[in-house]
C-alpha positions as CSV (number, residue, x, y, z in Angstrom):
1,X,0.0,0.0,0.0
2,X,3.0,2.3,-0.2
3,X,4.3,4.6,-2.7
4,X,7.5,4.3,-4.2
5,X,10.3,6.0,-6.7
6,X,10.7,4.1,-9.7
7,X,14.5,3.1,-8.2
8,X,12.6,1.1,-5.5
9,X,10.1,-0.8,-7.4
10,X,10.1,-4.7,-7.3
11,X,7.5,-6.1,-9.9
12,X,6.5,-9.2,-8.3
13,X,5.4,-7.2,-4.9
14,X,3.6,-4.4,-6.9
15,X,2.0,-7.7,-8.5
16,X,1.4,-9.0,-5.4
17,X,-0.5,-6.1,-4.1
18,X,-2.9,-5.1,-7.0
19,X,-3.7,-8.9,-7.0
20,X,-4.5,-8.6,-2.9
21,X,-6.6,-5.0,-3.7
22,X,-8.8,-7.3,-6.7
23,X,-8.8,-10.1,-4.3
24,X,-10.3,-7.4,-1.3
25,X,-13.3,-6.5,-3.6
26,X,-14.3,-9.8,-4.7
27,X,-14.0,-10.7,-0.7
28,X,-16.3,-7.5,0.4
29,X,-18.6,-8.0,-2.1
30,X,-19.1,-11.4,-0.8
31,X,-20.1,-10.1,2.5
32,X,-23.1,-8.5,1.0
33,X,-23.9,-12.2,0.4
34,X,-22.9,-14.2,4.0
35,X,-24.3,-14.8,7.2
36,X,-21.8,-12.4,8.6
37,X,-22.4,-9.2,10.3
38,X,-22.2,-6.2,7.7
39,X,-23.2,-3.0,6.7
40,X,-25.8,-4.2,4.4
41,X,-27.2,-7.5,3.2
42,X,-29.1,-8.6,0.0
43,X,-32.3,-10.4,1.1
44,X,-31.4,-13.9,-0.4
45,X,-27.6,-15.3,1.1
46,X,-25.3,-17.3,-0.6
47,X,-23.6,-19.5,2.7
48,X,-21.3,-21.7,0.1
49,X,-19.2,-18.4,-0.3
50,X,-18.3,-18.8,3.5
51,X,-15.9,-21.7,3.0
52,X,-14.0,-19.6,0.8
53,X,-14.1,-16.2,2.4
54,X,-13.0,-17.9,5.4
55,X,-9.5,-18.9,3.9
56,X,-9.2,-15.8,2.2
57,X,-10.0,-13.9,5.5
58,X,-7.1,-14.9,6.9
59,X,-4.6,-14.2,4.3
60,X,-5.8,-11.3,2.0
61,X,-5.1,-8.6,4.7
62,X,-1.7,-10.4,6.5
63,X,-0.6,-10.9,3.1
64,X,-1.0,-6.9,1.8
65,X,0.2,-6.2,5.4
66,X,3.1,-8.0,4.5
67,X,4.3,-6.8,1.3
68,X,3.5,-3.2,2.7
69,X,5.8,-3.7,5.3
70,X,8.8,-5.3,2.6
71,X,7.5,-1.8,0.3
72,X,9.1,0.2,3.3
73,X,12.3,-1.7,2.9
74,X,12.8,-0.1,-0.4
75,X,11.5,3.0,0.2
76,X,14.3,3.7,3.2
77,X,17.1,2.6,0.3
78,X,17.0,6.3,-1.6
79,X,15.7,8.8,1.3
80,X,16.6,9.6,5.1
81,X,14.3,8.6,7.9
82,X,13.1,12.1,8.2
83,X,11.9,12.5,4.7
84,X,10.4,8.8,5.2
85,X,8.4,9.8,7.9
86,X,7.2,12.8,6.4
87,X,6.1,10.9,3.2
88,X,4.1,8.1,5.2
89,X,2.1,11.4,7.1
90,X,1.3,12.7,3.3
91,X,1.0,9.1,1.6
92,X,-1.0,7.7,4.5
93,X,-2.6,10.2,6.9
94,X,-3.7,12.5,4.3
95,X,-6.1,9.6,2.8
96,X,-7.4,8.2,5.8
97,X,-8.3,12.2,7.6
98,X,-9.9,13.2,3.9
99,X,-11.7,9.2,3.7
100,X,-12.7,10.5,7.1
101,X,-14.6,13.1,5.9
102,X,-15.3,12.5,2.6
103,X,-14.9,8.7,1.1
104,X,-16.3,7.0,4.3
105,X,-19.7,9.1,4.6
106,X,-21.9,7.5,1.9
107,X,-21.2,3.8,3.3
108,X,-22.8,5.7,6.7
109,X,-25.4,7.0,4.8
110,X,-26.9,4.1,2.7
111,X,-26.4,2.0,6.1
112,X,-28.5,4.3,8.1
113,X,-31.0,5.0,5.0
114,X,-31.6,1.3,4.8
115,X,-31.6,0.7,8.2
116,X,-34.3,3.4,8.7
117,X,-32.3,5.5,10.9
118,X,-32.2,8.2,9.3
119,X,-34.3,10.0,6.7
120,X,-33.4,12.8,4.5
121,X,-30.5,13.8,1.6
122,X,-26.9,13.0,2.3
123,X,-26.2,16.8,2.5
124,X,-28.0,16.3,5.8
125,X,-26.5,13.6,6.8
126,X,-23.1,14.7,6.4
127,X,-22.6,17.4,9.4
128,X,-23.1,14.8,12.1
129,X,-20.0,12.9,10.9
130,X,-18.2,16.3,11.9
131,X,-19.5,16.0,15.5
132,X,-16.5,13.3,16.2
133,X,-19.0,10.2,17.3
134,X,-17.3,7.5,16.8
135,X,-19.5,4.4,14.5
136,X,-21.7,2.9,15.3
137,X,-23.1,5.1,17.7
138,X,-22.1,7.8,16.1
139,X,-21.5,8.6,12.1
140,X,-17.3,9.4,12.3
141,X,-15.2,6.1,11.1
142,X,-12.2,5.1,8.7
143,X,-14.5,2.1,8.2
144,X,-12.3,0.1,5.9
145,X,-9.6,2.5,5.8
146,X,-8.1,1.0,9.4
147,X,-5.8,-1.1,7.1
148,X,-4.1,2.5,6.7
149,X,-4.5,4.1,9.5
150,X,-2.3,1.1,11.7
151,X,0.6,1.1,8.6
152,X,1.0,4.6,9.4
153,X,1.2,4.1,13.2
154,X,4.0,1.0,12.3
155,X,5.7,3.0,10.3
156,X,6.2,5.9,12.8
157,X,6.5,3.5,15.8
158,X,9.1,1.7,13.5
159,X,11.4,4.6,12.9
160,X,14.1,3.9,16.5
161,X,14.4,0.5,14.5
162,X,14.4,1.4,11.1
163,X,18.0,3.8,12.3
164,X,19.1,0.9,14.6
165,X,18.8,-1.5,11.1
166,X,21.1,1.4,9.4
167,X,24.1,1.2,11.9
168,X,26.7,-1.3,12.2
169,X,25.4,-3.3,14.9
170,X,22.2,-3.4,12.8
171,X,23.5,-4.4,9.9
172,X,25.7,-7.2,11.5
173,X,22.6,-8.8,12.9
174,X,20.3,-8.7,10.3
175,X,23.3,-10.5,8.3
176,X,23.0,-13.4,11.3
177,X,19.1,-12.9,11.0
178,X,19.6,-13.7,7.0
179,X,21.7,-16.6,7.4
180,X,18.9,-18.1,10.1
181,X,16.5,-17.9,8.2
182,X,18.6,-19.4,5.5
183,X,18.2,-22.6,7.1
184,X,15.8,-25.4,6.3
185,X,12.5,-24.8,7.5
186,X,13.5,-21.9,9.3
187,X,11.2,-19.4,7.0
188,X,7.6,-21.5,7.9
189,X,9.0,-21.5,11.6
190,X,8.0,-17.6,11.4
191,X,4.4,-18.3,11.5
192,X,4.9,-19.6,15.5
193,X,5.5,-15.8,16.7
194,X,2.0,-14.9,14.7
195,X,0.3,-17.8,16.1
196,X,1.1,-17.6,19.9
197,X,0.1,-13.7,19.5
198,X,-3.2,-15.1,18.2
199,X,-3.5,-17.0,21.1
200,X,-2.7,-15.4,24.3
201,X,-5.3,-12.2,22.4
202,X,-8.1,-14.8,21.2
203,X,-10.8,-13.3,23.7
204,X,-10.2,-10.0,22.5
205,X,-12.5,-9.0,19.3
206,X,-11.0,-7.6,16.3
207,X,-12.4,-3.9,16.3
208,X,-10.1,-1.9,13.9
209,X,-10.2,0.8,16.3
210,X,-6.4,1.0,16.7
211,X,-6.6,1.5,20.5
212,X,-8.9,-1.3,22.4
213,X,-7.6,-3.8,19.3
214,X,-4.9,-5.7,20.7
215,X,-5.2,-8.9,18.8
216,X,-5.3,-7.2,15.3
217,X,-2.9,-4.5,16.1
218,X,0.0,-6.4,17.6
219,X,-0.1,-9.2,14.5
220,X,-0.3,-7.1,11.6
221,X,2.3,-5.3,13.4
222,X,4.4,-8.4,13.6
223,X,3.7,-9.3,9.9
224,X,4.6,-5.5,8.9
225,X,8.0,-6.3,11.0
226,X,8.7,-9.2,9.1
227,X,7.6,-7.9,5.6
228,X,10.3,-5.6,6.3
229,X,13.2,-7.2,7.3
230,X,12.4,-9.7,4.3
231,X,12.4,-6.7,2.2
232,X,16.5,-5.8,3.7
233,X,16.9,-10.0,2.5
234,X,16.2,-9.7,-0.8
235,X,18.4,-13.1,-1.1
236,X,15.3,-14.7,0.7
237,X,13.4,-13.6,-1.9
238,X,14.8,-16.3,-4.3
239,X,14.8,-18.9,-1.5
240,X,11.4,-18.4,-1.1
241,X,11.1,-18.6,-5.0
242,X,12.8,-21.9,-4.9
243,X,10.9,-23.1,-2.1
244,X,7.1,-21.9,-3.4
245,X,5.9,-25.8,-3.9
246,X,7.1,-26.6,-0.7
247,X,4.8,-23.5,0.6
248,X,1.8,-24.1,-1.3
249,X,1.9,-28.0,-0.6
250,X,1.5,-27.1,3.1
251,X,-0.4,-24.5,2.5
252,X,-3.0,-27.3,0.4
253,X,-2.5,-29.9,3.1
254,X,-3.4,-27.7,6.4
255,X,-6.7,-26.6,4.5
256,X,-7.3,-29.8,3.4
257,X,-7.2,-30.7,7.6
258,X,-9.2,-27.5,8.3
259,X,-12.1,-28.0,5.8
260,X,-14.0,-30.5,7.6
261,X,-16.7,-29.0,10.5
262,X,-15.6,-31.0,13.6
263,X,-12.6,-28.2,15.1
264,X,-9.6,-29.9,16.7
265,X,-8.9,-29.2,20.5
266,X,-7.4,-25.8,21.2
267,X,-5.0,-25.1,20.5
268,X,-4.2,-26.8,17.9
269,X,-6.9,-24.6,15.4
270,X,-5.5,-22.2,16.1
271,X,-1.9,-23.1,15.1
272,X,-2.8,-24.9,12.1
273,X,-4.9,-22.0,10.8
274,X,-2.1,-19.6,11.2
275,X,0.1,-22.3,10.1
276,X,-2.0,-22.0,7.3
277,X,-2.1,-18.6,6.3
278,X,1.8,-18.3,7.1
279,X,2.3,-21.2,3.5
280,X,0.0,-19.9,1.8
281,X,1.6,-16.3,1.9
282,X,4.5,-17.8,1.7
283,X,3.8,-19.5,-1.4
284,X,2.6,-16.3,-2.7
285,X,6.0,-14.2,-2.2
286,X,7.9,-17.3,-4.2
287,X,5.3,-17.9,-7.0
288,X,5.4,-13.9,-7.3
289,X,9.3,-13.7,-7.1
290,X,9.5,-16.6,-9.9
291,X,6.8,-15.6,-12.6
292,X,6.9,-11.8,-12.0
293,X,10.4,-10.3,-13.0
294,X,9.9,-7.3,-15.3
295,X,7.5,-4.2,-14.9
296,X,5.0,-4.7,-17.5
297,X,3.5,-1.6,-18.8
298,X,-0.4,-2.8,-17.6
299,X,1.1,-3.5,-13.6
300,X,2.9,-0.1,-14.0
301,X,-0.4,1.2,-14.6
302,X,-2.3,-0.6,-12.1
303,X,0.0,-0.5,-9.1
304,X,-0.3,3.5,-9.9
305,X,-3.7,3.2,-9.5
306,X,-4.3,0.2,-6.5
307,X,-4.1,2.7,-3.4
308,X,-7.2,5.2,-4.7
309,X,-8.7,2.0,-6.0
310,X,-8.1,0.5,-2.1
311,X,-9.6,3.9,-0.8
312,X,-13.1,4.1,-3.1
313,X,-14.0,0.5,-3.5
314,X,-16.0,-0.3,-0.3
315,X,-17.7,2.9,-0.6
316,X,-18.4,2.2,-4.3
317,X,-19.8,-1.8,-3.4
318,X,-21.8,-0.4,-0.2
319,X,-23.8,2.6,-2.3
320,X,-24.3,0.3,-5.6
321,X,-25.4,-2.8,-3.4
322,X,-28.3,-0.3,-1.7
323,X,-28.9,1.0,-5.5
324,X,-29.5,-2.8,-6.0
325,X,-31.7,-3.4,-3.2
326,X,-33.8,-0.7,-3.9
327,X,-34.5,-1.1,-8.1
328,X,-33.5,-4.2,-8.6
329,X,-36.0,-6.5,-6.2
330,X,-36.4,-9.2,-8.6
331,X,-32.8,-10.0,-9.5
332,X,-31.6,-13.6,-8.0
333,X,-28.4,-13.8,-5.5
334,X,-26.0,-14.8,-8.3
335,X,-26.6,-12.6,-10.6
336,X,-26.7,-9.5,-8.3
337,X,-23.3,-10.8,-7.2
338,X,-22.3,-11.2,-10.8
339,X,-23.3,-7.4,-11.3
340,X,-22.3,-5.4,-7.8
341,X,-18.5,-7.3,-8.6
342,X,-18.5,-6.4,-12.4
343,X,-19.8,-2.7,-11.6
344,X,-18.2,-2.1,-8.8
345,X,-15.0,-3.1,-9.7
346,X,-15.3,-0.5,-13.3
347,X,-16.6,1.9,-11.0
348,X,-13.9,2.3,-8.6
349,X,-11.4,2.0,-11.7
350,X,-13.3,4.9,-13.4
351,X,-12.3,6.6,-10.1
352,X,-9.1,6.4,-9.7
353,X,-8.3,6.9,-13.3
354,X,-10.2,10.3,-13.0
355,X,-8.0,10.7,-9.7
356,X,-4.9,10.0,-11.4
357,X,-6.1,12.5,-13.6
358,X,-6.9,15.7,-11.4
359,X,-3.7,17.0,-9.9
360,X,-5.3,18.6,-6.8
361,X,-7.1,14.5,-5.6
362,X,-3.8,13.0,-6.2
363,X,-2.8,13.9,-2.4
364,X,-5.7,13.2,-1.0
365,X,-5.7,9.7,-2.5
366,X,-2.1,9.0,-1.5
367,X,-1.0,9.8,-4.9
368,X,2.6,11.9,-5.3
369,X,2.7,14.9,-8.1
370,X,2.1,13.3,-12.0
371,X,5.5,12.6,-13.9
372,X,5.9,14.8,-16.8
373,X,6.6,12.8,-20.0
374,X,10.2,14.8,-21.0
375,X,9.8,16.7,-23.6
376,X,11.2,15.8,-27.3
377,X,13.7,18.2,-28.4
378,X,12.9,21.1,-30.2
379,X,14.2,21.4,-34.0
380,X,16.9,23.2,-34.7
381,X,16.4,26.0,-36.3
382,X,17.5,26.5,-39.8
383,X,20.4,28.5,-40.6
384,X,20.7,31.7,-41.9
385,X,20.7,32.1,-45.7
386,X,24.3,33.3,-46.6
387,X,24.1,37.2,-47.6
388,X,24.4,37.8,-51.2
């Protein structure tokens, strides 16, 4: 979800993130369709997306925390950490204050509108989100811009470490941290750390609220740690590369275990899920690091346009879907699935293309200023006619 110079850029994690962002909208327009809690929900449910949405719950999010955290690897190589933090404030606070205020609102709205508690135009909805009550008591959220909100606070937090990493003594042991993890096994062995965390904060719900979430904050915050000492290891990149069938045959074989209804004991679930999600993004960072080696022009394009397509597309999905609900009664589950995925996903395209577009959105959207295509070289002029 970060921004980066075109000196930093590593293909197969851009890849790896607009593939997680496409992933993300198929997932939330799925909740329109489960048994799940959610802002709206279409009249007729389609329970056999659960299975699914279940795995993917569990490694969409860890997985873009995880190559968000590597992207800050290689945005530390060309800049000092004071122009670093500076850039995560603009890149990252910016969107989330102005989603605050602007982007967030309409999911609010429709949910209230639907709901039946409130009645009148959006224009007069809108001042109560300015009265600072936080949702759902009140109408002020980041809703699904959280995701933003906690990289920010790692990358600030991070910044003591990020300096130690830069010394000597840093350097040395991330060097004996490298040739650890070098080892046999040692790489899946990381998912323990994520699991025991998952553990000792299972009664505690996952509110996105950044302050009263301990469970969520403190393991995206470890996955955001190891994203980015993985990102100063690019040699495990090509380890893990090597290793991806390895990865994505435990990765088959834990969900092949999980799939059935009867749970095991605790807390065994638990570690098997997590050892679960740990393969599978595992598997994702070698298949990635193998297949995806050169910039295309059409990832070039879409990694430019994946963070305003991050920050419209739940707002885009929540006001179609009550669109839907209200003039389109008739239509069946599937193929108002079929439709809210296809239109949303244009829709929130069209978007951020028009936000790429408009020089004065791009900072709100976490966008830096457009590159200028350099200019050809004028002609040279002809020479003077010699004088008779």
């Amino acid at each position: 979800m970060t921004a980066h110079t075109a000196d930093t850029r590593r293909p197969d994690l851009d890849w790896l993130r607009v593939f997680c962002i496409a992933v993300l909208l198929a997932y939330h327009v799925g909740m329109f369709f489960v048994t799940w809690d959610w802002h709206l929900k279409n009249p007729q449910l389609l329970p056999v997306l659960e299975p699914v949405m279940d795995v993917l719950h569990v490694v969409r999010m860890p997985l873009l925390m995880l190559v968000s955290g590597a992207g800050t690897a290689f945005a530390l190589r060309r800049r000092s950490l004071g122009a670093f933090a500076r850039d995560r404030v603009k890149r990252l606070g910016v969107p989330v204050l102005f989603g605050i205020l602007a982007v967030v609102p309409p999911q609010i709205y429709v949910e209230r509108v639907y709901k039946g508690q409130f009645h009148g135009s959006f224009l007069a909805f809108w001042p109560s989100v300015l009265r600072g009550q936080a949702y759902p008591a009140g109408n002020t959220s980041w809703h699904h811009l959280w995701f933003v909100a906690y990289l920010l606070t790692y990358c600030l937090l991070a910044l003591p470490l990020f300096a130690w990493l830069g010394r000597a003594a840093g350097r040395a042991a991330l060097a004996r941290l490298e040739r650890g993890l070098a080892r046999p096994g040692a790489l899946l062995l990381l998912f323990l750390p994520l699991a025991a965390l998952r553990i000792a904060l299972r009664r505690y719900p996952e509110t996105h609220a950044l302050f009263d979430d301990p469970k969520l904050w403190s393991s995206y915050g470890y996955l955001f740690l190891v994203g980015h000492l993985l990102g100063r290891m690019p040699g495990l990149f090509d380890r893990l590369a090597a290793q991806r069938h390895l990865h994505l045959g435990a990765f088959a074989l834990l969900l092949a275990a999980l799939l059935p209804e009867a749970e095991f004991p605790f807390p065994f679930e638990h570690l098997a899920t997590w050892a679960m999600a740990w393969s599978g993004m595992l598997a994702a960072l070698g298949y990635a690091r193998h297949h995806v080696r050169t910039a295309r022009p059409w990832l070039q394009h879409a990694q430019g346009l994946a963070y305003p397509f991050y920050i419209w597309h739940q707002t885009v999905i929540l006001v179609l879907a009550y669109g839907l609900l209200r003039w389109s009664p008739a239509l069946g589950p599937w193929a108002r699935f079929a439709l809210l995925l296809a239109a949303s996903g244009g829709v929130s395209w069209a978007l951020s293309e028009a936000v790429a577009r408009v020089p004065l959105l791009r900072p709100l959207f976490g966008l830096g200023p457009a590159r200028r295509r350099p200019r050809p070289l004028a002609e040279p002029l002809p020479a003077p006619a010699p004088s008779a």
